[in-house]
C-alpha positions in Angstrom: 109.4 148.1 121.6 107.8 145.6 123.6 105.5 144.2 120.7 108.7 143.7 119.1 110.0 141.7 121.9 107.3 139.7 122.1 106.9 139.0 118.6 110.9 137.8 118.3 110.1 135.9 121.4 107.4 134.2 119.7 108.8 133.4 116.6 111.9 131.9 118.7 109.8 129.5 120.6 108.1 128.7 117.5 110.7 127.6 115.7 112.4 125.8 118.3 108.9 123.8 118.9 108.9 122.5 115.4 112.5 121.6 115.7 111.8 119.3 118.3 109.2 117.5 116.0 111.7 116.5 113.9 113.4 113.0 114.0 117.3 112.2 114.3 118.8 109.0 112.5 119.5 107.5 116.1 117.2 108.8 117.7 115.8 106.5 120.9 112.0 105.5 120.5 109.3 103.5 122.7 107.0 101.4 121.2 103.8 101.6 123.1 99.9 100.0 123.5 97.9 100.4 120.4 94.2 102.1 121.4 92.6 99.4 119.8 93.5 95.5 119.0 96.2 96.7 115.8 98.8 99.5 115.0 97.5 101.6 112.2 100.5 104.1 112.3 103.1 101.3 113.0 103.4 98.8 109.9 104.0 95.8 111.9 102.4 92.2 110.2 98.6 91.4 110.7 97.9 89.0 113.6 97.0 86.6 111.4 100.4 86.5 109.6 101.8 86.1 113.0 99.7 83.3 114.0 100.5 81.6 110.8 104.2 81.6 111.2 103.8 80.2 114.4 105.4 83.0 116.7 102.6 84.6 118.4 99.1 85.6 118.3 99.4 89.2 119.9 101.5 92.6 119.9 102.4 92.0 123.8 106.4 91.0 123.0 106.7 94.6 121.5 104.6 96.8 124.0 107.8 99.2 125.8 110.9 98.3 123.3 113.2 100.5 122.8 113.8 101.2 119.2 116.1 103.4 117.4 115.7 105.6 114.2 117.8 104.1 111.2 116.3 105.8 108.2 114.0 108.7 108.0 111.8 109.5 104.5 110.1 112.7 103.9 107.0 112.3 100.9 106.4 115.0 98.7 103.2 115.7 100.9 105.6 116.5 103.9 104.6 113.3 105.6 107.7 111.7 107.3 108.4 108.2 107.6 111.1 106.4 109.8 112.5 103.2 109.6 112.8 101.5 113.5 115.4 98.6 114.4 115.1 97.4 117.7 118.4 98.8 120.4 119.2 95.5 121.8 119.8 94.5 118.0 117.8 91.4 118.1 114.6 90.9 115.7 111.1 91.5 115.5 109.0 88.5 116.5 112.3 86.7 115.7 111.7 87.4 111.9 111.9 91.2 111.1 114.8 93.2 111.3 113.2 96.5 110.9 109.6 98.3 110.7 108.4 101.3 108.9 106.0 103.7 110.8 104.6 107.3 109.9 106.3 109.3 112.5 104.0 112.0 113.1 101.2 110.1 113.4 102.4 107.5 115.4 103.6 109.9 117.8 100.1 112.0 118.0 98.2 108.5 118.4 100.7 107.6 121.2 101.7 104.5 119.6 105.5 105.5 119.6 107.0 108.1 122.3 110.4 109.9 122.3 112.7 108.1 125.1 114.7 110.2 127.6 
């Protein structure tokens, strides 16, 4: 009887792990620090790009925004991609609306963190 227990207990807390790991459209995110110089999980535009349009030559305006969860893609390989606008509603680097990003890997890397 108790192996029973357990084992239900188990598989409860199993599946409400990996339903946590799912995202919500509206969902509240954090863009964070990159470990090195660029996002890799995060498609923001190359420095370059930026430095061209004549906005900025860093990442440092998007470091702790609050973004929200506005469209969420599943591939055929189970990899899940979301589509982040920023809360306050005003743009990217004053050019982009939205940016895509890989949701589970930009959450393992630490580039985006769930908001409380």
């Amino acid at each position: 009887m108790k192996k029973l227990f357990f084992t239900l207990l188990f598989l409860g807390l199993c599946i409400s792990m990996n339903a946590q790991d799912q995202p919500k459209i509206g969902d509240i995110l954090e863009i964070n620090e990159p470990y090195g110089q660029q996002y890799q999980y995060v498609k923001l535009p190359k420095l370059n790009i930026l430095k061209k349009r004549g906005v900025v030559n860093n990442y440092k305006s998007v470091y702790g925004n609050k973004v929200v969860v506005e469209d969420i893609k599943t591939k055929k390989n189970g990899t899940t991609y979301v589509t982040l606008k920023k809360e306050d509603g005003s743009k990217f680097f004053g050019f982009l609306s939205t940016v895509k990003a890989s949701y589970e890997n930009s959450i393992d890397s630490g580039e985006l963190s769930i908001s409380k």
